[in-house]
Backbone atoms as SQL, in Angstrom:
CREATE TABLE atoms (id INTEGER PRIMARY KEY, chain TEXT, resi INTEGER, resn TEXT, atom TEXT, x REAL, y REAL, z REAL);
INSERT INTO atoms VALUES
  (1, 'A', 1, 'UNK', 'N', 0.836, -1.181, 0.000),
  (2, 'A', 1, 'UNK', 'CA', 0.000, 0.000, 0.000),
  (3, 'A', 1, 'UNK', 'C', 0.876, 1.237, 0.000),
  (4, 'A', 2, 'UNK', 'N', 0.275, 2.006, -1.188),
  (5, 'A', 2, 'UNK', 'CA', 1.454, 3.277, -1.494),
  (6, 'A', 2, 'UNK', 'C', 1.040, 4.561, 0.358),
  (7, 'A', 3, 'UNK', 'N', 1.925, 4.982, 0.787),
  (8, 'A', 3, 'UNK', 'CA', 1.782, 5.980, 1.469),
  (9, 'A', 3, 'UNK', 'C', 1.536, 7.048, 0.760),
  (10, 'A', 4, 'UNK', 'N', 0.205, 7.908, 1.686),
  (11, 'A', 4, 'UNK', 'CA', -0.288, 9.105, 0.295),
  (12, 'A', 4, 'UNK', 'C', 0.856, 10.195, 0.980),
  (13, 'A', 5, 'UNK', 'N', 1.223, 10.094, 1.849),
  (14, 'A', 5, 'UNK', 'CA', 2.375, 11.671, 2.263),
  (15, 'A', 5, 'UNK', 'C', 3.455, 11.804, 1.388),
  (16, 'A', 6, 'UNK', 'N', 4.086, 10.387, 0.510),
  (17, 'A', 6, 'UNK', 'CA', 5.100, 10.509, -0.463),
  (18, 'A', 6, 'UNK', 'C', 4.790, 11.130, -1.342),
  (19, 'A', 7, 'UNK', 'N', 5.192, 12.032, -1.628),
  (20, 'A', 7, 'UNK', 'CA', 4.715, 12.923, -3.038),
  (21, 'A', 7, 'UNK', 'C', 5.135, 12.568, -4.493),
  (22, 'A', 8, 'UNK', 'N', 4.501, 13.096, -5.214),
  (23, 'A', 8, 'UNK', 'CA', 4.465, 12.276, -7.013),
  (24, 'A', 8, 'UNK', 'C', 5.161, 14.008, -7.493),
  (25, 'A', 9, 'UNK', 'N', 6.546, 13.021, -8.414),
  (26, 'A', 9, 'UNK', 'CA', 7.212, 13.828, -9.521),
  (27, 'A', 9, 'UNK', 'C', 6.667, 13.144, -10.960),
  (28, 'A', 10, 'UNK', 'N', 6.183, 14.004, -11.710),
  (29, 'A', 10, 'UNK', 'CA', 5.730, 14.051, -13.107),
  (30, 'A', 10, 'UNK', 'C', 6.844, 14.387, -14.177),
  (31, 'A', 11, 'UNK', 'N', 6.961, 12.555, -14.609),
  (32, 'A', 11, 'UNK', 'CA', 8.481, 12.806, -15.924),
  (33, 'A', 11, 'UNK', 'C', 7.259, 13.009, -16.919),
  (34, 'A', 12, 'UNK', 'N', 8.393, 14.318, -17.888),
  (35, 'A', 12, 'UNK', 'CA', 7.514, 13.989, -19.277),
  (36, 'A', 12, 'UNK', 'C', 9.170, 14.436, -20.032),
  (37, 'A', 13, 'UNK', 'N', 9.298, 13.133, -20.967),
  (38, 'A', 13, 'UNK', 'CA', 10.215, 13.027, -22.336),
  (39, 'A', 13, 'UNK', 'C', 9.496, 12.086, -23.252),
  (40, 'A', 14, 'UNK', 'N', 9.397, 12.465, -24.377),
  (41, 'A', 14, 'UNK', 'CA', 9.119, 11.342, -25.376),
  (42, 'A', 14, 'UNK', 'C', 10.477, 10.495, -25.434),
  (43, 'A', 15, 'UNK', 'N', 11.318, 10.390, -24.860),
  (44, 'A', 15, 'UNK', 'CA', 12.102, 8.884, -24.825),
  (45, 'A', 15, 'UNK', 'C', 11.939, 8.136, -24.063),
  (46, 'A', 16, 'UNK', 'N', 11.250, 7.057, -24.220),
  (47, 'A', 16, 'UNK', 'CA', 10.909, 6.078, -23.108),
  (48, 'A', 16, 'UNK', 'C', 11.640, 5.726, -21.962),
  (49, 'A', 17, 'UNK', 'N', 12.875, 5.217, -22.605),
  (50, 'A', 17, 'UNK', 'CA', 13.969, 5.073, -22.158),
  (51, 'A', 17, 'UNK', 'C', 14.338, 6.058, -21.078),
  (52, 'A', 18, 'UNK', 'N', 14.517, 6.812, -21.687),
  (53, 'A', 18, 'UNK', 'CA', 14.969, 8.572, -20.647),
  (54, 'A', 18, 'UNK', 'C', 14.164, 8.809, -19.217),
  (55, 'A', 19, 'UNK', 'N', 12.880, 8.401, -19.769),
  (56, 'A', 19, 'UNK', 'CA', 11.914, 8.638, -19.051),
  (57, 'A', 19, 'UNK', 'C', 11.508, 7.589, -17.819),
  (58, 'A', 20, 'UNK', 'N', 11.904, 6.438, -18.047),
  (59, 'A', 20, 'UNK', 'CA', 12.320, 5.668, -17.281),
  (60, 'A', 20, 'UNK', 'C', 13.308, 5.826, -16.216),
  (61, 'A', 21, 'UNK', 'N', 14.468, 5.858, -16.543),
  (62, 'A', 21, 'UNK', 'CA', 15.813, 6.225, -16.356),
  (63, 'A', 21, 'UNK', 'C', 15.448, 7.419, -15.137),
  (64, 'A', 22, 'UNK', 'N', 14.735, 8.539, -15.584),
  (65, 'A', 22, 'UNK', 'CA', 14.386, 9.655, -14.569),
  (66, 'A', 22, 'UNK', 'C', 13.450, 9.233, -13.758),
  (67, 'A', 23, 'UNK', 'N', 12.869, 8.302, -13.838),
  (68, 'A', 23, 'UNK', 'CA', 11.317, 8.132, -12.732),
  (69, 'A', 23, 'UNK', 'C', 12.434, 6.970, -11.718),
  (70, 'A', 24, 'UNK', 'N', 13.344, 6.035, -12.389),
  (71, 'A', 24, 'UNK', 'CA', 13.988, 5.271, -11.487),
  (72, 'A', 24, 'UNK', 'C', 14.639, 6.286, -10.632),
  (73, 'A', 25, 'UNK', 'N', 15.451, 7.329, -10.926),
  (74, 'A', 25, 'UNK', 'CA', 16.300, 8.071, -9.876),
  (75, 'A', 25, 'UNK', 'C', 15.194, 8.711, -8.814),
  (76, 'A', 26, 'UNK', 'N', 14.083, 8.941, -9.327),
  (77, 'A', 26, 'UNK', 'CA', 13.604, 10.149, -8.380),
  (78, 'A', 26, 'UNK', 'C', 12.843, 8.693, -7.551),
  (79, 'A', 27, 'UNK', 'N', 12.308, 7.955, -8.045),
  (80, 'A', 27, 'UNK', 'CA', 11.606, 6.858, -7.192),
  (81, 'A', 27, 'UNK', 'C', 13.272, 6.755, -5.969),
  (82, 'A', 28, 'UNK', 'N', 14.143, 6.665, -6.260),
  (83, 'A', 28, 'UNK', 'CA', 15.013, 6.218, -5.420),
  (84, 'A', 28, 'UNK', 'C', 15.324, 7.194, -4.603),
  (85, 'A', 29, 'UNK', 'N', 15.002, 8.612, -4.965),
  (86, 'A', 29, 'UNK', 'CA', 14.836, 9.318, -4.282),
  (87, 'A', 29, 'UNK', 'C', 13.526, 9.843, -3.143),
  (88, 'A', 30, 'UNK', 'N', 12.992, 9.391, -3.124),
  (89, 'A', 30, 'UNK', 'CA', 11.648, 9.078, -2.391),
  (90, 'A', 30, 'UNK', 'C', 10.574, 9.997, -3.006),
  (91, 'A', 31, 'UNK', 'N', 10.243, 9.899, -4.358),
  (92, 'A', 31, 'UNK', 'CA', 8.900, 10.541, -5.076),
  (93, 'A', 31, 'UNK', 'C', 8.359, 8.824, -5.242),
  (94, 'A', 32, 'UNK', 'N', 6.715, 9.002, -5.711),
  (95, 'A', 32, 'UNK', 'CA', 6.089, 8.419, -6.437),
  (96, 'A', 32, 'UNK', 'C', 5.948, 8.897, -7.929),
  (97, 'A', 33, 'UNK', 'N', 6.072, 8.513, -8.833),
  (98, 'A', 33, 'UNK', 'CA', 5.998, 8.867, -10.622),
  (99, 'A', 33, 'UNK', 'C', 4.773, 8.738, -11.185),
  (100, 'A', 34, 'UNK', 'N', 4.326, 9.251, -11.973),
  (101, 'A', 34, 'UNK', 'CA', 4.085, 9.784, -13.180),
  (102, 'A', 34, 'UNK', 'C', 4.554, 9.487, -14.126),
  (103, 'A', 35, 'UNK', 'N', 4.199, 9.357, -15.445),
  (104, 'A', 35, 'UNK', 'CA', 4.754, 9.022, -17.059),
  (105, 'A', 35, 'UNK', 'C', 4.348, 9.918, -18.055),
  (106, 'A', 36, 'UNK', 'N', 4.891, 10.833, -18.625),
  (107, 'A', 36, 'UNK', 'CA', 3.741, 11.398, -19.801),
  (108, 'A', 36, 'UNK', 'C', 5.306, 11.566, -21.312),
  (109, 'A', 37, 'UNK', 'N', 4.625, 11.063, -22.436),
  (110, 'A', 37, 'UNK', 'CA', 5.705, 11.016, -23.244),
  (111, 'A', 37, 'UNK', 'C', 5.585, 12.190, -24.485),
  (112, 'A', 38, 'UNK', 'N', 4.442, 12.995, -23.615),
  (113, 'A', 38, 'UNK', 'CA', 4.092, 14.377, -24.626),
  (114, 'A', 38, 'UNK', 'C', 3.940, 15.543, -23.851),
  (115, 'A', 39, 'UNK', 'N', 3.776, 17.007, -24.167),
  (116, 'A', 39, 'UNK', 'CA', 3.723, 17.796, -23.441),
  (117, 'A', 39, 'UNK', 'C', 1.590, 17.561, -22.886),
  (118, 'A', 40, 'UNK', 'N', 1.768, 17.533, -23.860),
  (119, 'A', 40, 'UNK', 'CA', -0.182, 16.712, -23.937),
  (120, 'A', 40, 'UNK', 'C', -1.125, 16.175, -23.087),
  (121, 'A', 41, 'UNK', 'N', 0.261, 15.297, -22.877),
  (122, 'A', 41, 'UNK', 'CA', -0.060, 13.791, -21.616),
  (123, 'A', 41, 'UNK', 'C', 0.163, 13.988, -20.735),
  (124, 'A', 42, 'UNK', 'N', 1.298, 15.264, -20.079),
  (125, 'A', 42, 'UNK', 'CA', 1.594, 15.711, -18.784),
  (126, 'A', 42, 'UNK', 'C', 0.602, 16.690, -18.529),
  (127, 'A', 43, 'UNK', 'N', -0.040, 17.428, -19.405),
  (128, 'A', 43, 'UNK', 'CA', -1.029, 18.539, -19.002),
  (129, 'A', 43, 'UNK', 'C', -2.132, 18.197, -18.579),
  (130, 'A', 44, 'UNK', 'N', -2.680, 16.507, -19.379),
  (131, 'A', 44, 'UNK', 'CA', -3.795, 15.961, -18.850),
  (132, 'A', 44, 'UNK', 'C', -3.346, 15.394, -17.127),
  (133, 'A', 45, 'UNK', 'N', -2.436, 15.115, -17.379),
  (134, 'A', 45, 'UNK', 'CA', -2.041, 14.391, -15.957),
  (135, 'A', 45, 'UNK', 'C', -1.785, 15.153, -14.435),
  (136, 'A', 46, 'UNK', 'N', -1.623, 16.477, -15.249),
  (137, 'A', 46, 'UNK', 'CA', -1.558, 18.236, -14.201),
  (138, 'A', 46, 'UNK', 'C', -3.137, 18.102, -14.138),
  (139, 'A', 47, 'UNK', 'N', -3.878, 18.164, -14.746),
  (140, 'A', 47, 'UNK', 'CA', -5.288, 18.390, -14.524),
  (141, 'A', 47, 'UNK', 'C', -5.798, 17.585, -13.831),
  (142, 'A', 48, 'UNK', 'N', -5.512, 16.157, -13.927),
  (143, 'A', 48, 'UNK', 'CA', -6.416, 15.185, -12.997),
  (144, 'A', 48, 'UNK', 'C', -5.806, 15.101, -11.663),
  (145, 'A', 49, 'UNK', 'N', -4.358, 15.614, -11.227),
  (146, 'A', 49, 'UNK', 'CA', -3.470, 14.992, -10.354),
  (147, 'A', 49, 'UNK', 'C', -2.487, 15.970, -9.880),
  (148, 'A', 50, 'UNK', 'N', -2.770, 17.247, -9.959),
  (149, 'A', 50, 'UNK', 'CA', -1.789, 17.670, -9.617),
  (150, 'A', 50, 'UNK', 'C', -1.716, 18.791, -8.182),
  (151, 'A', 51, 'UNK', 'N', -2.434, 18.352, -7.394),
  (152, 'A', 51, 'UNK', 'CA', -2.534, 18.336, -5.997),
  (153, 'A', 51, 'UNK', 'C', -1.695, 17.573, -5.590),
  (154, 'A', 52, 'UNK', 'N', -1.597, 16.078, -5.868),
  (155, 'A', 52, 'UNK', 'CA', -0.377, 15.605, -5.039),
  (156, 'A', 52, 'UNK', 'C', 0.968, 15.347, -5.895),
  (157, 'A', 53, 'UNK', 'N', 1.227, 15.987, -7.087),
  (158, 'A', 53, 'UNK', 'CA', 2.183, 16.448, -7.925),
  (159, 'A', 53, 'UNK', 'C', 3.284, 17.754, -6.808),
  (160, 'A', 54, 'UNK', 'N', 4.719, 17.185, -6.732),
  (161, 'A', 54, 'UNK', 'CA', 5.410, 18.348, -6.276),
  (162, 'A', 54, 'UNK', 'C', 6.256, 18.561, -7.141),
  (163, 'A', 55, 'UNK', 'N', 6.734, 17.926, -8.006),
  (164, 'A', 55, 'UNK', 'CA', 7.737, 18.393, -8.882),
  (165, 'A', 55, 'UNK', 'C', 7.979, 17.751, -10.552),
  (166, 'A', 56, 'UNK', 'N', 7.974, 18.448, -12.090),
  (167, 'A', 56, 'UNK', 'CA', 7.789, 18.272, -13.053),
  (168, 'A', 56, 'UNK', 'C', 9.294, 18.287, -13.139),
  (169, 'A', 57, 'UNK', 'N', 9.907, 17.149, -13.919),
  (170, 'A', 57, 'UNK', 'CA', 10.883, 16.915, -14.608),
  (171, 'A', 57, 'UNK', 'C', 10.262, 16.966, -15.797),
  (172, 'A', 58, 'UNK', 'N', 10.780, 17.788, -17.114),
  (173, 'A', 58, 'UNK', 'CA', 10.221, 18.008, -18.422),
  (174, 'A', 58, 'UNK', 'C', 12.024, 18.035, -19.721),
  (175, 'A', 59, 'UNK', 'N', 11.950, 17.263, -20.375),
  (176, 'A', 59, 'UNK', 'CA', 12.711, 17.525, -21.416),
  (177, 'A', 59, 'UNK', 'C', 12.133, 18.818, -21.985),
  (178, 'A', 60, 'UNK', 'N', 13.159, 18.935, -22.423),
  (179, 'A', 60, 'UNK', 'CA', 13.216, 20.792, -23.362),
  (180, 'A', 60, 'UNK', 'C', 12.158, 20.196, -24.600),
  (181, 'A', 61, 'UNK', 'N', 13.075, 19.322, -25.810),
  (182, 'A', 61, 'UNK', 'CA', 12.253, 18.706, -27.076),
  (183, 'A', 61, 'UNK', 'C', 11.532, 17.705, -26.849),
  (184, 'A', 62, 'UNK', 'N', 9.918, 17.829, -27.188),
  (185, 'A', 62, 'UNK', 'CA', 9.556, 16.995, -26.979),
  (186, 'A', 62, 'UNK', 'C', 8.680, 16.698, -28.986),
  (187, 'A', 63, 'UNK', 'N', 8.985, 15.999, -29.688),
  (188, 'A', 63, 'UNK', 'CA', 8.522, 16.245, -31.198),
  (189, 'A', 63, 'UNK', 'C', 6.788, 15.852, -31.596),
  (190, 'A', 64, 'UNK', 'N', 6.634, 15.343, -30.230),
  (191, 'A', 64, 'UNK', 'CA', 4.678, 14.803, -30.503),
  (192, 'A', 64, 'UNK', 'C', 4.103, 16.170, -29.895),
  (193, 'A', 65, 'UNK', 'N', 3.964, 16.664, -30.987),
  (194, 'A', 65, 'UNK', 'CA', 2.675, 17.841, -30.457),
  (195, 'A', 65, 'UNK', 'C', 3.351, 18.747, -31.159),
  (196, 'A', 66, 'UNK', 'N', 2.305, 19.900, -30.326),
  (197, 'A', 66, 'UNK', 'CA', 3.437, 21.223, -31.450),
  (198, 'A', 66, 'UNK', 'C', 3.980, 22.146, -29.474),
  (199, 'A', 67, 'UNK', 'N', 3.641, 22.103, -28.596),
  (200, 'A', 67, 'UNK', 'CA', 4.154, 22.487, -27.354),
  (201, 'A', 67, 'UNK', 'C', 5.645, 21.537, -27.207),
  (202, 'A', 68, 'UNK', 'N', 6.627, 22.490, -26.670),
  (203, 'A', 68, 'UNK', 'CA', 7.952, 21.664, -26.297),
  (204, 'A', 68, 'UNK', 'C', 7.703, 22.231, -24.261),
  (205, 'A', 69, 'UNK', 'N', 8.738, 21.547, -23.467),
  (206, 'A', 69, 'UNK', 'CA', 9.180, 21.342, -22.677),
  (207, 'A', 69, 'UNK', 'C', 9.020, 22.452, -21.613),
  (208, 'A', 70, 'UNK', 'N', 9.690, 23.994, -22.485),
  (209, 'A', 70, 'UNK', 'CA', 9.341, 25.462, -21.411),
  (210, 'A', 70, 'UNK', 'C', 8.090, 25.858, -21.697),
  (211, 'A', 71, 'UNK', 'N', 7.216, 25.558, -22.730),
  (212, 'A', 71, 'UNK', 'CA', 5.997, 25.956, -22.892),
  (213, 'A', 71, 'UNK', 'C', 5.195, 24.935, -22.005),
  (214, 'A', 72, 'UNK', 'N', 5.582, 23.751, -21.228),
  (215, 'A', 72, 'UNK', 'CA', 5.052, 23.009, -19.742),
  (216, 'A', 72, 'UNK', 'C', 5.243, 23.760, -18.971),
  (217, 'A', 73, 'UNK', 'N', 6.785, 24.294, -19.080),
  (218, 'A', 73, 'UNK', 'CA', 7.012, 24.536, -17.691),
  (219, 'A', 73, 'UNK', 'C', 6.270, 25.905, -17.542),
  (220, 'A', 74, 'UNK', 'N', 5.917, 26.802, -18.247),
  (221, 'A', 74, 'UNK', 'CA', 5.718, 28.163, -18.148),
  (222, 'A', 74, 'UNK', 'C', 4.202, 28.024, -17.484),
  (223, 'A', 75, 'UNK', 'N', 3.478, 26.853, -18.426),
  (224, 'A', 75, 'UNK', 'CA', 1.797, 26.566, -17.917),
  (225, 'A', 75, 'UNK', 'C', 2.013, 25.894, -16.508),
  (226, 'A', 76, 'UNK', 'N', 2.895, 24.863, -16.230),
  (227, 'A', 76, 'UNK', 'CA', 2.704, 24.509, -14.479),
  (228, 'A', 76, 'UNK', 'C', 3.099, 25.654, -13.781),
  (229, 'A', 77, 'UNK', 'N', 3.728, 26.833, -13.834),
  (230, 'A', 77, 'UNK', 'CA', 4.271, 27.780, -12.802),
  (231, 'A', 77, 'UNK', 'C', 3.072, 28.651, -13.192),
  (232, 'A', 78, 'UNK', 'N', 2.237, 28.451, -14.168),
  (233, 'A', 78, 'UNK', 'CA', 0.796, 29.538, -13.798),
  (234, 'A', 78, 'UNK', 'C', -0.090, 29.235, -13.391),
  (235, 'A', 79, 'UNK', 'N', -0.178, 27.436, -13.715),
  (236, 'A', 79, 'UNK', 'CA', -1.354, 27.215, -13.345),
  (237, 'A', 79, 'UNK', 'C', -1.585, 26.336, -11.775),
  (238, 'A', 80, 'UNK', 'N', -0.262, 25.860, -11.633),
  (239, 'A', 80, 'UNK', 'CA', 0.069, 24.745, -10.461),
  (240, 'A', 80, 'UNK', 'C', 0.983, 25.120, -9.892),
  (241, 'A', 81, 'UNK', 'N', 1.722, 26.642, -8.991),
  (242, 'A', 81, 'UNK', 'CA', 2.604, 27.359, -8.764),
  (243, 'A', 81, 'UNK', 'C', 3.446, 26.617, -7.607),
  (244, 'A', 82, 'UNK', 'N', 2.604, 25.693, -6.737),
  (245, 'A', 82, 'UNK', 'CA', 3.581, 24.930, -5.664),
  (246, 'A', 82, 'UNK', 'C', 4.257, 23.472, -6.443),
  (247, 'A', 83, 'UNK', 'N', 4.306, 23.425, -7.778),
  (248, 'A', 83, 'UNK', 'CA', 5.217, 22.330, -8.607),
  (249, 'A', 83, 'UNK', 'C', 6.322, 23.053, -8.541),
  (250, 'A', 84, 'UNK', 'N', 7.595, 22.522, -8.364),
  (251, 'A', 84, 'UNK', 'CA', 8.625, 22.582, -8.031),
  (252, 'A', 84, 'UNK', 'C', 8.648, 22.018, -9.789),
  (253, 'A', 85, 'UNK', 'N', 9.921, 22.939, -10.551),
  (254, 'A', 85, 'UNK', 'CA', 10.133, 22.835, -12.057),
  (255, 'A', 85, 'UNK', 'C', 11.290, 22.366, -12.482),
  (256, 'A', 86, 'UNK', 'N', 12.053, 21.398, -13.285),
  (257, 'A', 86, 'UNK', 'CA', 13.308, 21.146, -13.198),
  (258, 'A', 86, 'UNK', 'C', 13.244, 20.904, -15.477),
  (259, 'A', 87, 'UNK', 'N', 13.886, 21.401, -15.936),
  (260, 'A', 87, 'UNK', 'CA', 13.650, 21.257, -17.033),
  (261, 'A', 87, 'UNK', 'C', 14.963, 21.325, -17.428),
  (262, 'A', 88, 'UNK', 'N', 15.495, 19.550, -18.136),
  (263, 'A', 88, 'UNK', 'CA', 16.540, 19.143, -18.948),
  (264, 'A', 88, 'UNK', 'C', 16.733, 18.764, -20.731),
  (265, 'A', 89, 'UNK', 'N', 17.473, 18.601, -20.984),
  (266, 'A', 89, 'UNK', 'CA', 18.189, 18.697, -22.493),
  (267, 'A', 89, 'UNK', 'C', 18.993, 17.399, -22.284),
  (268, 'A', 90, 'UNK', 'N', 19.316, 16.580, -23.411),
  (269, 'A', 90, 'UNK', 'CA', 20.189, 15.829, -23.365),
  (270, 'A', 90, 'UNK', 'C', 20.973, 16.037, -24.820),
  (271, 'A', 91, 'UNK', 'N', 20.176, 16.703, -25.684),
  (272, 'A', 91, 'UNK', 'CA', 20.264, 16.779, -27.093),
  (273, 'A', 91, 'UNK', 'C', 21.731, 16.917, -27.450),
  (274, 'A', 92, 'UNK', 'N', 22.960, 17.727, -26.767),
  (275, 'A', 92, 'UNK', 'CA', 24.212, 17.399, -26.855),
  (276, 'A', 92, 'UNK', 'C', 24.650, 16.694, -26.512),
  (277, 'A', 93, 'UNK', 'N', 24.402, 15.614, -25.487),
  (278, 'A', 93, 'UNK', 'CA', 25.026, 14.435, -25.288),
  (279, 'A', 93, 'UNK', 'C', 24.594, 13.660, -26.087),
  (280, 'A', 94, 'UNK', 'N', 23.095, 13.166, -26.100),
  (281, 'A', 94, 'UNK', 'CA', 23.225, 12.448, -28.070),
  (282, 'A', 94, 'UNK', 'C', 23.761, 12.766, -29.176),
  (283, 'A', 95, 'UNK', 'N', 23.934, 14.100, -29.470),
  (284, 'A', 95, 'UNK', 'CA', 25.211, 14.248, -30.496),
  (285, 'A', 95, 'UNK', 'C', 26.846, 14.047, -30.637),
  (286, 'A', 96, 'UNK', 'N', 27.161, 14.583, -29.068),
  (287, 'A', 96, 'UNK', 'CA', 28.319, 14.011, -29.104),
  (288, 'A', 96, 'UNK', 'C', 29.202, 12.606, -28.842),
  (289, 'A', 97, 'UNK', 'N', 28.501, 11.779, -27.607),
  (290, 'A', 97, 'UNK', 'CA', 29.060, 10.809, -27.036),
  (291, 'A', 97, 'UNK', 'C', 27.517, 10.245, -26.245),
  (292, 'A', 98, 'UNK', 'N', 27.135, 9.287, -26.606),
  (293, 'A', 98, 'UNK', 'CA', 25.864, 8.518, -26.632),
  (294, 'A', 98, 'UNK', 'C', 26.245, 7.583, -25.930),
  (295, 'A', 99, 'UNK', 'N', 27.371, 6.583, -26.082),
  (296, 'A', 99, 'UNK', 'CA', 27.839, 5.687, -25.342),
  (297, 'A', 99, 'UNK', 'C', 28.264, 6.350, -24.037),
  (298, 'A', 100, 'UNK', 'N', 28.864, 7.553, -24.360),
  (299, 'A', 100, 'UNK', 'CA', 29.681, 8.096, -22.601),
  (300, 'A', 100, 'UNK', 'C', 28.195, 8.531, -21.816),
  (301, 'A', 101, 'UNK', 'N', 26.997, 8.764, -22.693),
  (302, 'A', 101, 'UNK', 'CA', 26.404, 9.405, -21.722),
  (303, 'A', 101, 'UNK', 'C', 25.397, 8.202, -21.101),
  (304, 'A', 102, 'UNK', 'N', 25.549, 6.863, -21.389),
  (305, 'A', 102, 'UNK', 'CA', 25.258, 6.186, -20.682),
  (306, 'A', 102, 'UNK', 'C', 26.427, 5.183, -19.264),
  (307, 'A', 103, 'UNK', 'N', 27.209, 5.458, -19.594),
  (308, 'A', 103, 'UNK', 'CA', 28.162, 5.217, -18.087),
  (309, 'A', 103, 'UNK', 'C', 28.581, 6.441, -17.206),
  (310, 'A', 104, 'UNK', 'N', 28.045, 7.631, -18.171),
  (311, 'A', 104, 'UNK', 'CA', 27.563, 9.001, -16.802),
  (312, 'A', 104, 'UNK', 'C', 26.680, 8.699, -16.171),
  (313, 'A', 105, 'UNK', 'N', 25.080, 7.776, -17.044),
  (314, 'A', 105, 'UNK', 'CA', 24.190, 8.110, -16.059),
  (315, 'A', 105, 'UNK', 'C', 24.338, 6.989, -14.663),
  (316, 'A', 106, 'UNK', 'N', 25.075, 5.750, -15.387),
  (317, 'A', 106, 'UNK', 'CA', 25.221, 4.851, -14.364),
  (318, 'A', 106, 'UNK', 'C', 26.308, 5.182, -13.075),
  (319, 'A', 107, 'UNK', 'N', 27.024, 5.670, -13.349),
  (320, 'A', 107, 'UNK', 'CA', 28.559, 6.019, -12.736),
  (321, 'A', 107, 'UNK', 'C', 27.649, 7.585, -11.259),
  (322, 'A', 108, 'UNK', 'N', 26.892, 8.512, -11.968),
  (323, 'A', 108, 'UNK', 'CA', 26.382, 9.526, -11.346),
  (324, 'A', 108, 'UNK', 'C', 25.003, 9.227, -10.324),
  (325, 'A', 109, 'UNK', 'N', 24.498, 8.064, -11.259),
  (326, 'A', 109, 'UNK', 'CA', 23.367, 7.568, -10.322),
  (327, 'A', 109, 'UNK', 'C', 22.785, 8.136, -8.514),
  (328, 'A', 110, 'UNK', 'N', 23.806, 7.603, -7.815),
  (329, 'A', 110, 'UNK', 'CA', 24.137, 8.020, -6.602),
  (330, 'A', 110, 'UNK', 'C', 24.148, 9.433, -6.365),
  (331, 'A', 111, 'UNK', 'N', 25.211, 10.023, -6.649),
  (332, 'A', 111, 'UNK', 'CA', 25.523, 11.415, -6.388),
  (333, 'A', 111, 'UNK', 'C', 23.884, 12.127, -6.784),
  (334, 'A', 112, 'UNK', 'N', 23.529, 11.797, -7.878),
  (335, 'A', 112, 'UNK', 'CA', 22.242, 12.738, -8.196),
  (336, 'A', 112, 'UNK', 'C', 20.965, 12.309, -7.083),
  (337, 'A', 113, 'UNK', 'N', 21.032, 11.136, -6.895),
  (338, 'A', 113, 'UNK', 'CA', 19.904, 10.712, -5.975),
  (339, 'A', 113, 'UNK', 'C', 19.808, 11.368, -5.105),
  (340, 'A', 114, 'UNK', 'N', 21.228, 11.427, -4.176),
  (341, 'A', 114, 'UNK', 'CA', 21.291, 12.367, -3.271),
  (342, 'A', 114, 'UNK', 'C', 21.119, 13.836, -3.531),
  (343, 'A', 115, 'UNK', 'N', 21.348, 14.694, -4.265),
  (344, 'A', 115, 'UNK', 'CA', 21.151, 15.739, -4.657),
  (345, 'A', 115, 'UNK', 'C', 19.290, 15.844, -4.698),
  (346, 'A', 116, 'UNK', 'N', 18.874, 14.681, -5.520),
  (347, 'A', 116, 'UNK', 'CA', 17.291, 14.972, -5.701),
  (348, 'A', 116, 'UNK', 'C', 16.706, 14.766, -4.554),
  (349, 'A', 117, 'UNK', 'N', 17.246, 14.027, -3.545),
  (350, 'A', 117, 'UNK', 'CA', 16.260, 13.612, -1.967),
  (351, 'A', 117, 'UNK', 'C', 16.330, 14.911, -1.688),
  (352, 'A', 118, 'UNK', 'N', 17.541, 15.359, -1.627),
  (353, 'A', 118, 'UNK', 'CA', 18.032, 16.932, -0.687),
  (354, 'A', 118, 'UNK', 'C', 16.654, 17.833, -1.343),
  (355, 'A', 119, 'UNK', 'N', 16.382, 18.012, -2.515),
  (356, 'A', 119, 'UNK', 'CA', 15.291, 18.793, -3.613),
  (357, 'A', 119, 'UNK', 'C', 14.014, 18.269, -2.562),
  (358, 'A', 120, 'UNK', 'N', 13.612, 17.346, -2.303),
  (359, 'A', 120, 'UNK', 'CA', 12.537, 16.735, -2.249),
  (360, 'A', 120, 'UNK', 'C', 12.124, 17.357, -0.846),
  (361, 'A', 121, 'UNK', 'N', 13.086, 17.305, -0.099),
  (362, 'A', 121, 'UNK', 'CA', 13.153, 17.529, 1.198),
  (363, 'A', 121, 'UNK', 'C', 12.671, 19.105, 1.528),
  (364, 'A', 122, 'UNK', 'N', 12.821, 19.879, 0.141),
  (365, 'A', 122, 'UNK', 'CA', 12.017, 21.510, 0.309),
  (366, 'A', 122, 'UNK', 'C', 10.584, 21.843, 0.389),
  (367, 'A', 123, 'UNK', 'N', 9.993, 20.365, -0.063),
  (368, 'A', 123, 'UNK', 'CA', 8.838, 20.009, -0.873),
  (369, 'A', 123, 'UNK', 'C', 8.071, 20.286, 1.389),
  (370, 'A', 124, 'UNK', 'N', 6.929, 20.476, 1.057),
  (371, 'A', 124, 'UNK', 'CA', 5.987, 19.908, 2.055),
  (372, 'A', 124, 'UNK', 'C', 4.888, 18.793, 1.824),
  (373, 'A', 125, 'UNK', 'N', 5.404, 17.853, 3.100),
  (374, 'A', 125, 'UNK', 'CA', 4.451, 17.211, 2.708),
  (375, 'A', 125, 'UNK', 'C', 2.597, 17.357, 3.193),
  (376, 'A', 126, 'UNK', 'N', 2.227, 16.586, 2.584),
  (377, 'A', 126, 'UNK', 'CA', 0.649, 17.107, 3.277),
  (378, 'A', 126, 'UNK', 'C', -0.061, 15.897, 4.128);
């Protein structure tokens, strides 16, 4: 049985993969997740859920739709102002080194977890 005081971070990347990858760190960081692989799917998911939503992880490009990543973030800070906003890019590390940027994410794992609990920890819970 999920505890409702843990609070839910909302990934949205259209890379599955990616998106995974980010819901595993923050789950390890003590959020509950969310999935949305469009700007679309996170807005429906702000609408039904975002009372116990504290924080949107959003890729910058997202190519399904015609909204990208700061055009989320700009609508959760107007419309849902206690979401905590974190909005990433990977788009140069797939261009340059694709292989390195997967034994960054494994190698950093840790260090960021800790960094995101510390984030989480600003959050109130309810």
């Amino acid at each position: 049985m999920a505890d409702d005081r843990v609070p839910f971070a909302l990934v949205a990347d259209d890379d599955a993969l990616i998106r995974m990858d980010a819901a595993d760190i923050l789950e390890a960081a003590g959020f509950r997740t969310h999935g949305a692989a469009d700007v679309e799917e996170a807005i429906a998911i702000l609408e039904y859920s975002a009372e116990s939503i504290q924080l949107l992880f959003s890729d910058v490009q997202m190519p399904l739709g015609e909204l990208n990543g700061f055009d989320l973030a700009r609508m959760c800070a107007e419309r849902w102002p206690h979401i905590g906003i974190l909005v990433a890019s990977v788009r140069s590390v797939r261009k340059t080194a694709n292989c390195r940027r997967e034994r960054s994410l494994s190698a950093s794992r840790s260090a960021r977890t800790s960094s995101i609990r510390g984030y989480r920890n600003c959050f109130p819970t309810t």
